[in-house]
N, C-alpha and C positions, 0 to 999 in steps of 0.2 A: 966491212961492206954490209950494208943492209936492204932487206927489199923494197922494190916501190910501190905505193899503194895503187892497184889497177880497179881498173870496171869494165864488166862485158856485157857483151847481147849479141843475142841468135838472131842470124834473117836464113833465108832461104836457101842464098849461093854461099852465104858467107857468116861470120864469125868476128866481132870487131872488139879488139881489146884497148883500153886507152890508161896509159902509165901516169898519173899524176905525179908531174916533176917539173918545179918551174925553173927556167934560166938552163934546161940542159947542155951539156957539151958533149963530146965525145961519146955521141950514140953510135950501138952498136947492135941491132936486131939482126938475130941467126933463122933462118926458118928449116926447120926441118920436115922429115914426112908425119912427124908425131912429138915435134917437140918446138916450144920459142924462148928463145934465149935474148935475154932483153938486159943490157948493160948501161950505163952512161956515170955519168960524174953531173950533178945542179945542184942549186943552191948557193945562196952566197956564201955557206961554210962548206963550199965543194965536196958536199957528203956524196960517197960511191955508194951506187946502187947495184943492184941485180938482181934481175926474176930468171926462172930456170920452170916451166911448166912444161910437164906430160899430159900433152892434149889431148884429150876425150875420143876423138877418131882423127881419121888421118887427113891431111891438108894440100895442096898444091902446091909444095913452095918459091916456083916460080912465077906463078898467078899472087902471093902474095905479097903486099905492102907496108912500107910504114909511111909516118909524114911527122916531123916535126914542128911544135907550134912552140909558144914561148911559154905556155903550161904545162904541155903535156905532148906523151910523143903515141901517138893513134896507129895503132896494127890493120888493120884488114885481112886476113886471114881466108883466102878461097878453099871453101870445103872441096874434096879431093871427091865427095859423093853428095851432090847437091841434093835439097829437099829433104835431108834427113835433119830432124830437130836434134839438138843437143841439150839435155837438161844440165849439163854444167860443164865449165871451161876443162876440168883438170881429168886425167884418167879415173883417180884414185877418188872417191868420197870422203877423202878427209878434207876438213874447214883450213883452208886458208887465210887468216889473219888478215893478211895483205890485197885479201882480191873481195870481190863484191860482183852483183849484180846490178848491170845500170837499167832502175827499171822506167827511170825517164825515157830511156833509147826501147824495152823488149816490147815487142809487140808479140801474141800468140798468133802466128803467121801459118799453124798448121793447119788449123779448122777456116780460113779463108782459102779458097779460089781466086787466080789472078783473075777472072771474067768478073768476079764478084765487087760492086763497088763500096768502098769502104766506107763506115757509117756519116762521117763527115760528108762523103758522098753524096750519100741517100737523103739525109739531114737537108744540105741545097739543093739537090733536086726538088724535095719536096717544097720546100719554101720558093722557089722559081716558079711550080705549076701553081701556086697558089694563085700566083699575080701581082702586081705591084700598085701604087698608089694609082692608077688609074681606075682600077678595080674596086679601087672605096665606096661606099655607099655616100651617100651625099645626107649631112649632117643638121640640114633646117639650118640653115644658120647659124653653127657652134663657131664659127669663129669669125662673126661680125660683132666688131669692136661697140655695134650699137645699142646691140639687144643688151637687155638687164634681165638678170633671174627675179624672182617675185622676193627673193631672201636678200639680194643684194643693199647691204643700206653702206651709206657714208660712212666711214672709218674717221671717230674723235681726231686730231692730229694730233702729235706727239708732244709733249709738253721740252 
């Protein structure tokens, strides 16, 4: 048996772990008050797997979920005490080989405010009050097919 390679990220209520395993079978996720147990058999050489983490604080695990997909089988994990960040998955600071963080997925979600709108936000807002093409200034005539620049000469043709 060997383990599978996972990746995580922190949000606010929650904790989301994702197993990269494709073609899984016989999944099997345990949740405990401090632990996830994460079993299955994939692969076309039906290589067995298993992860066994000692979670960094304690979880819901009735609030928590899995899902599987045909690459990978995704945790959700309900913190047992919302709002508190976790700077990493496992109780213990030792490097796990097999896990990573996903930093496609973390956002630093401690130093925002729910009221507060996210940059992306703020970013359209801004470009909305600006105005839109009606707003343009009007160009003299930059785009009458008629006018000629004083540099514009006839282009030789191409032999």
């Amino acid at each position: 048996m060997q383990s599978a390679t996972a990746k995580w990220y922190d949000r606010r209520d929650s904790v989301f772990v994702e197993f990269c395993v494709e073609d899984s079978r016989d999944v099997e996720v345990k949740f405990d008050k401090s632990k996830l147990d994460f079993s299955c058999v994939g692969g076309v050489d039906t290589v067995k797997y298993h992860n066994e983490v000692d979670l960094f604080e304690a979880i819901d695990p009735n609030e928590s979920k899995h899902k599987r997909t045909d690459r990978t089988v995704f945790c959700c994990l309900r913190k047992a005490e919302s709002g508190k960040s976790w700077p990493r998955l496992t109780k213990d600071k030792t490097k796990l080989n097999w896990l990573s963080v996903d930093f496609n997925n973390w956002k630093d979600w401690e130093d925002d405010s729910d009221e507060e709108l996210s940059s992306y936000d703020r970013f359209s807002e801004m470009m909305n009050n600006m105005g839109g093409e009606d707003d343009l200034p009007d160009m003299d005539g930059a785009d009458d097919e008629d006018s000629a620049d004083s540099d514009d000469e006839k282009m030789p043709d191409l032999e």
